[in-house]
C-alpha positions in Angstrom: -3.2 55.1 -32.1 -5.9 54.3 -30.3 -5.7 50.9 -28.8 -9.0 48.8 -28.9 -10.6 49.3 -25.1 -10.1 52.8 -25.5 -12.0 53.2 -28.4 -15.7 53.9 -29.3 -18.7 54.8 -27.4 -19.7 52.0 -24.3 -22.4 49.9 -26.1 -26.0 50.9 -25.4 -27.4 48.8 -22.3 -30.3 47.2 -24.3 -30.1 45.7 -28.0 -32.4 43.6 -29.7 -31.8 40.5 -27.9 -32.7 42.2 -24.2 -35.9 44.0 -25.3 -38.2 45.0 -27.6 -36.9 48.5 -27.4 -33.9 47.5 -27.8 -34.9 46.6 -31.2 -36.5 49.8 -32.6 -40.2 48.6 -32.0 -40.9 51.4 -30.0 -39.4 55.1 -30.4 -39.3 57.4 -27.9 -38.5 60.0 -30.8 -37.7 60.3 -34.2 -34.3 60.1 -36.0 -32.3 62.9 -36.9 -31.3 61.6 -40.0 -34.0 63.2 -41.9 -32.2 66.8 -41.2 -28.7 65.3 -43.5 -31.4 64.4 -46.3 -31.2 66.2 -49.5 -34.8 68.6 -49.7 -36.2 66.2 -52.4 -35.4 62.8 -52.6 -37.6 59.8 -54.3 -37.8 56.7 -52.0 -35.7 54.1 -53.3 -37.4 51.0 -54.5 -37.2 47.9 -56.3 -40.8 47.5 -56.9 -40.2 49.9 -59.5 -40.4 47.9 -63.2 -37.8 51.0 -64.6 -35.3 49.7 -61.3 -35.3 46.2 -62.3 -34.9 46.8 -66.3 -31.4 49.2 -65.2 -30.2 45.7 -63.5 -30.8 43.6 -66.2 -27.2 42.8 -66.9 -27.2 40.5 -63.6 -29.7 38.1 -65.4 -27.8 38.7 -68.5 -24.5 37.5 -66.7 -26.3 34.8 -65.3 -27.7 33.3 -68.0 -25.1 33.9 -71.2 -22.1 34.7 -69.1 -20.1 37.2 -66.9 -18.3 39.8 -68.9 -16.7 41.1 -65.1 -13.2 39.0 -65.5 -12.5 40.0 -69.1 -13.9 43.6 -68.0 -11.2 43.7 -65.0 -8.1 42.2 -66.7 -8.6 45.3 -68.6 -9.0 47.5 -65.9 -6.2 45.9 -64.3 -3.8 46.5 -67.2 -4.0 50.0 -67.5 -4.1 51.1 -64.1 -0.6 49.0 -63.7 0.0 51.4 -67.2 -0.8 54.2 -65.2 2.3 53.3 -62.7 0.1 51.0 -60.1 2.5 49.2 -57.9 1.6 45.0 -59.5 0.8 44.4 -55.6 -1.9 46.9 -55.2 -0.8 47.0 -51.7 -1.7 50.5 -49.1 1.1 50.5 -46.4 -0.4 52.1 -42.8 2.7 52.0 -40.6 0.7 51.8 -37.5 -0.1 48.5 -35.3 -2.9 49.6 -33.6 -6.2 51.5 -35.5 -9.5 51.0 -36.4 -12.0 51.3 -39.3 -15.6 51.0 -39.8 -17.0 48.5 -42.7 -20.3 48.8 -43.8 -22.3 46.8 -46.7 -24.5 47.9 -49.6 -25.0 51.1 -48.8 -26.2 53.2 -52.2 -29.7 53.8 -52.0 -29.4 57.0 -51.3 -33.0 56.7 -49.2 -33.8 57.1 -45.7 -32.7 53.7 -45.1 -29.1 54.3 -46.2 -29.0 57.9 -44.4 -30.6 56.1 -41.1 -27.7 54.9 -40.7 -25.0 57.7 -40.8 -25.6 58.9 -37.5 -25.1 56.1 -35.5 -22.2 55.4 -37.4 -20.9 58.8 -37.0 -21.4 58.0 -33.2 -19.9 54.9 -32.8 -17.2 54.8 -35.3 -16.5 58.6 -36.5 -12.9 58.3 -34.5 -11.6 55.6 -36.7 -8.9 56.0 -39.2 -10.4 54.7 -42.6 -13.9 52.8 -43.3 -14.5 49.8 -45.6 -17.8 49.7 -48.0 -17.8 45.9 -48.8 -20.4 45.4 -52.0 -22.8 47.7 -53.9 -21.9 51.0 -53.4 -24.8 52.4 -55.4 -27.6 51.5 -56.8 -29.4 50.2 -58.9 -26.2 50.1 -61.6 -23.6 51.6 -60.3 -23.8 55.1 -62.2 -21.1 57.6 -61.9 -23.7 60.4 -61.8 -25.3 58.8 -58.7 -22.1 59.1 -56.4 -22.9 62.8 -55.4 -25.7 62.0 -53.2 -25.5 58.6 -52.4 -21.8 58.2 -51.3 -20.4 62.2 -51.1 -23.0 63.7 -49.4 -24.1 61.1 -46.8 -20.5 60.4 -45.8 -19.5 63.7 -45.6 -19.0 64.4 -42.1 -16.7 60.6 -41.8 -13.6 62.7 -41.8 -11.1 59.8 -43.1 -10.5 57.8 -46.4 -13.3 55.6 -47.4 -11.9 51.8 -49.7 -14.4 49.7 -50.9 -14.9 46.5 -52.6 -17.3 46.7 -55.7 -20.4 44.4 -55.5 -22.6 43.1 -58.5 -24.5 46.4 -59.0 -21.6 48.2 -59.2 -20.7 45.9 -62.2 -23.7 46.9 -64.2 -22.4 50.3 -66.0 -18.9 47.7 -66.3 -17.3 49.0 -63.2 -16.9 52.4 -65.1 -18.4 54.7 -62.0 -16.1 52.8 -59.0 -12.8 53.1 -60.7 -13.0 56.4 -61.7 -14.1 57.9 -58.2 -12.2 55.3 -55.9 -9.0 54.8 -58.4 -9.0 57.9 -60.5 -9.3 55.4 -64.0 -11.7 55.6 -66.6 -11.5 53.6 -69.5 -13.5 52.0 -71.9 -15.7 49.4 -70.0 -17.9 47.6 -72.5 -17.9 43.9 -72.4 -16.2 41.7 -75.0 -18.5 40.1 -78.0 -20.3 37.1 -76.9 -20.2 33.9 -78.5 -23.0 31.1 -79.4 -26.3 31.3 -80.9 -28.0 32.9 -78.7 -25.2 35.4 -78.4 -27.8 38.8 -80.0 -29.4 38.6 -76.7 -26.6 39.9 -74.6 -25.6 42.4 -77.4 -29.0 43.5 -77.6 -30.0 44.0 -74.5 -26.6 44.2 -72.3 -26.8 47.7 -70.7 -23.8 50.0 -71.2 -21.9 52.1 -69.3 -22.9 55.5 -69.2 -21.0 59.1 -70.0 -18.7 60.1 -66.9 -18.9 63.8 -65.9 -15.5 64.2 -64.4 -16.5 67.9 -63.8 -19.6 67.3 -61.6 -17.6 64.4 -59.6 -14.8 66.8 -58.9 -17.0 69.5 -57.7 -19.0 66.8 -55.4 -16.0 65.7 -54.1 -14.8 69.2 -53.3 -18.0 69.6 -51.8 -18.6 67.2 -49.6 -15.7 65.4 -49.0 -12.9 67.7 -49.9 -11.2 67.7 -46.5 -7.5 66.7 -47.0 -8.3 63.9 -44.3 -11.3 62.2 -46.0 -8.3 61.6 -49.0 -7.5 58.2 -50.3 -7.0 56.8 -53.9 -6.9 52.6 -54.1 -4.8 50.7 -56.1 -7.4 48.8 -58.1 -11.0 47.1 -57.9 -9.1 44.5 -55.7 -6.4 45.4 -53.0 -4.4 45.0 -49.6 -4.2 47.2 -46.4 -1.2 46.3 -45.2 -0.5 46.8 -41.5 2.4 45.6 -38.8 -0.4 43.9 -36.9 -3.0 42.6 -39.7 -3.4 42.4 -43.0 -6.7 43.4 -44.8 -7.6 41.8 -48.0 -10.5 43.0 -50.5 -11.7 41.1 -53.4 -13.7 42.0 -56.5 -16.2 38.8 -57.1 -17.9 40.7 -60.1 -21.7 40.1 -61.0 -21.6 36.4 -60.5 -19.3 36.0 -57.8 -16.4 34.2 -59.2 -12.9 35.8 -59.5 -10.2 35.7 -62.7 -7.1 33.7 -62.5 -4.8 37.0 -62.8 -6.8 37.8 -59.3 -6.5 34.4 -58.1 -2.4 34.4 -58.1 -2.6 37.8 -56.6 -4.6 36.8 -53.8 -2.4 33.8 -53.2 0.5 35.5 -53.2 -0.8 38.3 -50.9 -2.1 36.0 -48.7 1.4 34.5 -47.9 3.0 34.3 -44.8 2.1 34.0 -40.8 0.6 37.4 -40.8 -3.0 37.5 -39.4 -5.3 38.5 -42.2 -8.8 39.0 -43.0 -10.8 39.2 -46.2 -13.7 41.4 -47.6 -15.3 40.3 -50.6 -18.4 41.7 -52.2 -20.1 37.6 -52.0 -20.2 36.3 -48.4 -18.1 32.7 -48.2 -20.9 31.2 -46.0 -24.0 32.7 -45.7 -28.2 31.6 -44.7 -26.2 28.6 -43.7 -24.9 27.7 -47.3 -21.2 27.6 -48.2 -20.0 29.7 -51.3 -16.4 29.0 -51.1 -16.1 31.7 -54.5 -14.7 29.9 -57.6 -11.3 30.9 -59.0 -10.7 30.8 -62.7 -8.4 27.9 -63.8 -9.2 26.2 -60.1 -9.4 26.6 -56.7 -11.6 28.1 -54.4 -11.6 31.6 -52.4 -12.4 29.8 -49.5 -9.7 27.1 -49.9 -7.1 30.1 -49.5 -8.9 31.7 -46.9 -8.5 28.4 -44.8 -4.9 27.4 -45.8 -3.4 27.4 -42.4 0.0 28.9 -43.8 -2.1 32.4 -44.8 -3.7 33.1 -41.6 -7.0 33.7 -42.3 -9.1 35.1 -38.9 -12.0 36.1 -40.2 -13.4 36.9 -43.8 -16.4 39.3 -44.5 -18.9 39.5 -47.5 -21.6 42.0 -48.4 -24.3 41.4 -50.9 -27.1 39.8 -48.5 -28.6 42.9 -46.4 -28.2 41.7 -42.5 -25.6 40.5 -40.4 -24.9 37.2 -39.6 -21.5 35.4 -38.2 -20.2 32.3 -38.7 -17.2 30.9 -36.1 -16.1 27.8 -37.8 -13.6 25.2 -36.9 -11.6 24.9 -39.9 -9.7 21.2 -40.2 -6.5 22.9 -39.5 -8.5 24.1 -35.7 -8.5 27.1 -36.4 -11.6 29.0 -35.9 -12.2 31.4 -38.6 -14.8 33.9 -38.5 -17.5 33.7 -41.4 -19.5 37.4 -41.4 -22.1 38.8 -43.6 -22.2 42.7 -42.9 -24.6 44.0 -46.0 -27.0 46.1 -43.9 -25.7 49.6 -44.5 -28.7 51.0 -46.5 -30.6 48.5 -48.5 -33.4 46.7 -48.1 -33.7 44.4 -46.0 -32.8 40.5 -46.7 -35.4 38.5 -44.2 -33.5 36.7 -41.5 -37.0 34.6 -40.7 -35.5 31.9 -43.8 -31.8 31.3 -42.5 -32.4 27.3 -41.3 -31.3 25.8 -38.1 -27.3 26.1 -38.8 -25.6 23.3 -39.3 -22.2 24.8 -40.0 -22.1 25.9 -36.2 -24.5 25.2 -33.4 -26.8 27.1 -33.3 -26.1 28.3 -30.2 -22.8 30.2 -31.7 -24.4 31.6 -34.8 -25.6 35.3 -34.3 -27.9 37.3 -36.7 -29.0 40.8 -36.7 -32.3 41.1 -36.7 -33.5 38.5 -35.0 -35.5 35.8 -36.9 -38.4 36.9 -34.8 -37.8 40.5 -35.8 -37.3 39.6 -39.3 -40.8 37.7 -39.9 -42.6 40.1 -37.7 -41.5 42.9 -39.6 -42.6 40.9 -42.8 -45.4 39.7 -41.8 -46.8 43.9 -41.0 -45.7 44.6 -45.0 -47.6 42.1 -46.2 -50.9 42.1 -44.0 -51.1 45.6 -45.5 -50.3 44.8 -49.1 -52.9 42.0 -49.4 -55.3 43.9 -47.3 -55.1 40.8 -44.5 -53.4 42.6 -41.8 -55.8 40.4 -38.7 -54.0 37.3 -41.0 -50.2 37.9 -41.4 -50.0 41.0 -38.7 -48.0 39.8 -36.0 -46.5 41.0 -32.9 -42.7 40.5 -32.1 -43.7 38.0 -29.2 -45.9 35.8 -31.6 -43.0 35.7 -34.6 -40.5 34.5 -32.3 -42.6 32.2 -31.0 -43.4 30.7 -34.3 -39.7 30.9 -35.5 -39.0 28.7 -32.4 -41.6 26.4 -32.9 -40.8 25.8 -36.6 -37.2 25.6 -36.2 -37.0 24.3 -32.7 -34.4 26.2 -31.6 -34.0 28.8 -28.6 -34.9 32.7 -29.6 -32.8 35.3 -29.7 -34.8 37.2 -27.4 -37.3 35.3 -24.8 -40.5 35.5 -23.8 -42.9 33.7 -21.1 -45.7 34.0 -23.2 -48.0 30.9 -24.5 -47.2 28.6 -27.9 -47.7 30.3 -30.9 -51.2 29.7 -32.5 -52.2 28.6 -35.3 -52.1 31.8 -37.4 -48.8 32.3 -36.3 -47.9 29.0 -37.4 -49.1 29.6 -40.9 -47.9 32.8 -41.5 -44.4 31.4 -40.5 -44.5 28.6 -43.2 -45.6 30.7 -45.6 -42.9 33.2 -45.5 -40.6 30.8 -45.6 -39.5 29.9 -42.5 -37.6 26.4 -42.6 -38.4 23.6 -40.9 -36.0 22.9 -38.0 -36.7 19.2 -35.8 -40.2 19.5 -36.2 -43.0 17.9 -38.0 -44.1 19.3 -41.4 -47.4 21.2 -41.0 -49.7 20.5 -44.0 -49.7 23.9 -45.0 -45.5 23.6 -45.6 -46.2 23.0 -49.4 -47.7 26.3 -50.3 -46.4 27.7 -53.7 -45.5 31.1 -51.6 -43.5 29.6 -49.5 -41.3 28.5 -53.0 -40.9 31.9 -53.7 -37.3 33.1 -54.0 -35.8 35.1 -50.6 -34.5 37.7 -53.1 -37.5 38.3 -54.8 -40.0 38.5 -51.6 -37.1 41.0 -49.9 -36.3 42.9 -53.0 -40.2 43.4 -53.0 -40.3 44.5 -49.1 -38.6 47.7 -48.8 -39.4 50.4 -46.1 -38.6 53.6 -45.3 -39.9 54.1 -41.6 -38.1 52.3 -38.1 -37.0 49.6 -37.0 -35.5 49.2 -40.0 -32.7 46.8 -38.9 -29.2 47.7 -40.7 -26.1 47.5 -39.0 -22.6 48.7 -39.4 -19.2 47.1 -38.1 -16.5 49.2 -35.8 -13.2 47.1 -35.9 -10.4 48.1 -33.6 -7.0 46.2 -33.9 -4.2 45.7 -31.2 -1.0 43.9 -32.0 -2.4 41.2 -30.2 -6.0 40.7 -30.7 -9.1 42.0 -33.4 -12.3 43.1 -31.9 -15.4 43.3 -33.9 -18.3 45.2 -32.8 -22.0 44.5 -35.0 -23.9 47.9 -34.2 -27.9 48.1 -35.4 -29.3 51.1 -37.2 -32.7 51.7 -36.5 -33.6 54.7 -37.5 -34.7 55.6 -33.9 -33.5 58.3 -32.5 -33.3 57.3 -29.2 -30.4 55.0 -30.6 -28.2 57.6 -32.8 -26.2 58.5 -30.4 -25.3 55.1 -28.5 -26.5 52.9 -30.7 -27.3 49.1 -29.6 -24.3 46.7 -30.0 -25.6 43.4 -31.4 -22.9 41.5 -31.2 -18.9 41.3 -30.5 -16.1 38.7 -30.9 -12.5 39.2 -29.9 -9.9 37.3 -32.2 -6.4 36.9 -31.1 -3.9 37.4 -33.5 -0.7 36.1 -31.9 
């Protein structure tokens, strides 16, 4: 196998943190991605009202419970019916490979296929990818996989596993198991319970009909190749390997995980081997910890940092970006915290993540750049409010305002003067924090309360930069190196795309 410094194109010589170009501000010429683009497709987007009422089942979950644990112990039970091995365990025999991972993907857009060339470039050798969270939107449909996982991943000529994320949990997990674990059974949720229980029953939306017929022939179609081949055990499973052990966890709609799950993460967790987790909910992520409950007790973090399992690093989709995390756990150990969800949704801002205080700053890495992120922002919305001399503002004048408001140092410098006072407002109204400084008096405007999700769900785009990234992962049997690669959308960057970051992890 190929042994990590062989492998994989040499990383472009500028990224976003060296240049402005680097970051997809300026194209030289236009992506390619277009040509692998079905002749008519309708631009994704959530500001659609028929979008949101399909993912109505994540409020639902939210406010009268999550159906996802009951759901999957059913799951569960007859795939091990079926003949599953209980330990849902792939064996590679091989110490040294690599895969790709990349996060909420399913939008079946030009942002999802903007990113298929660059990852065909930079990761089209490896030996299996990863899709960690949301493999299509809006709900997960089993008549949606045909062109928004088999057709843009056709020419990735190796098996593809993924984790399923919360929209994948609104038709009950019915689509994922049938086309990544050959199961289809009965997915509806059990009967609620209370007073208010008619809501849910109402208004829950089911699963719909499965064509087995018309999946089949996609498959055959697009990914048919006796190479692209791979059935998982379950919605949750293990890649086991001499050198490292992967580990991928369904979290459901709400994040949490069922005690049957719980026990069988502990137990595959066991033992000095180095391991690493993906899970469809990031463990730390804008600088917040969401250590994952586990039914009947216990935390998915507090396994992840038991010193007898071995965690390196643990990976969550679910927030659109890229962000990493290299925390000193008490045993000190440094585990690796990363959100990779940029694979072809929109985009979550990066402009709101606050001075961290889980690392220094100065060891937390993000993808775009806060900068970027509120630049970018503030272009949408100068042209949806018609203000664009207001909240139009130039990659130097962002990150001068991010670094002002936060007081940190930016991702990418500049010489130029303090940021003015336009900068400054725009910054506090789109909601980026307050770092050491003094609260401006404009701090306490209502927009600047309005929910991250909302405000990115709302802010969609279909034209570069458009900042996703993928993950290349290339293991020895003495060390993990992870490579965080932007998608643009530029064409200039298909074929050596930008390397955004990169951490090697021993694992002896």
């Amino acid at each position: 196998m190929r042994a990590a410094e062989e492998a994989g194109p040499a990383p472009a010589p500028d990224n976003s943190r060296t240049s402005e170009a680097g970051a997809g501000w300026t194209c030289q010429k236009p992506g390619t991605f277009r040509d692998l683009m079905p002749e008519r497709v309708r631009d994704f987007s959530w500001r659609r009202p028929k979008v949101l009422w399909r993912s109505r089942n994540d409020v639902l979950a939210r406010l009268f419970g999550d159906p996802s644990n009951a759901i999957r112990r059913r799951c569960v039970t007859a795939l091990r019916e079926r003949g599953t091995p209980a330990a849902f365990t792939v064996h590679r025999p091989a110490a040294e490979f690599s895969f790709a991972l990349v996060g909420d993907t399913g939008e079946g857009d030009k942002s999802q296929y903007a990113v298929v060339p660059p990852l065909l470039n930079a990761a089209g050798d490896t030996d299996f990818m990863i899709i960690a969270s949301d493999v299509i939107y809006p709900t997960g449909d089993a008549a949606e996989y045909p062109e928004k996982f088999f057709r843009p991943y056709k020419d990735y000529f190796a098996p593809i596993y993924a984790v399923p994320g919360n929209h994948d949990w609104y038709d009950g997990l019915r689509g994922f198991l049938h086309v990544f674990c050959g199961l289809d059974v009965d997915c509806s949720p059990p009967p609620w319970r209370g007073p208010l229980s008619f809501v849910p029953r109402l208004l829950w939306r089911r699963s719909g009909t499965v064509d087995s017929r018309a999946l089949a022939e996609a498959r055959n179609l697009y990914r048919g190749a006796p190479s692209q081949q791979g059935v998982q055990p379950g919605p949750y499973w293990a890649i086991d390997t001499p050198s490292l052990r992967i580990i991928g966890i369904d979290t459901g709609i709400t994040g949490a995980i069922d005690r049957e799950q719980g026990e069988w993460l502990r137990g595959v967790s066991a033992g000095p081997k180095p391991k690493l987790l993906v899970t469809g909910k990031p463990i730390r992520v804008d600088d917040d910890h969401r250590p994952g409950p586990v039914e009947g007790g216990g935390t998915v973090d507090a396994i992840v940092q038991d010193p007898a399992h071995n965690y390196v690093a643990a990976i969550g989709g679910d927030i659109h970006n890229y962000q990493r995390y290299p925390v000193e756990v008490e045993s000190g150990r440094t585990v690796h915290y990363i959100v990779s969800g940029g694979g072809g949704a929109f985009m979550h801002g990066t402009h709101t993540i606050p001075r961290t205080q889980a690392v220094d700053e100065a060891d937390f890495r993000c993808y775009p750049l806060r900068g970027d992120s509120l630049s970018r922002y503030g272009k949408l919305y100068g042209r949806w409010l018609r203000l664009p001399k207001l909240f139009d503002l130039t990659p130097e004048e962002a990150t001068a305002a991010v670094e002002h408001r936060l007081g940190i140092e930016p991702g990418r410098g500049y010489a130029g003067p303090a940021p003015s006072r336009r900068a400054r407002f725009v910054a506090s109204v789109l909601g980026v924090p307050r770092g050491n400084r003094s609260r401006p008096r404009f701090a306490r405007l209502p927009v600047r309360k309005l929910p991250q999700r909302f405000r990115s769900e709302m802010a969609d785009w279909d034209d570069p930069p458009f900042f996703k990234n993928f993950l290349r992962l290339d293991v020895t049997e003495t060390e993990l190196r992870i490579r965080c690669y932007a998608a643009t959308g530029c064409g200039d960057h298909e074929t050596a795309p930008p390397c955004e970051d990169e951490v090697t992890i021993p694992l002896c």
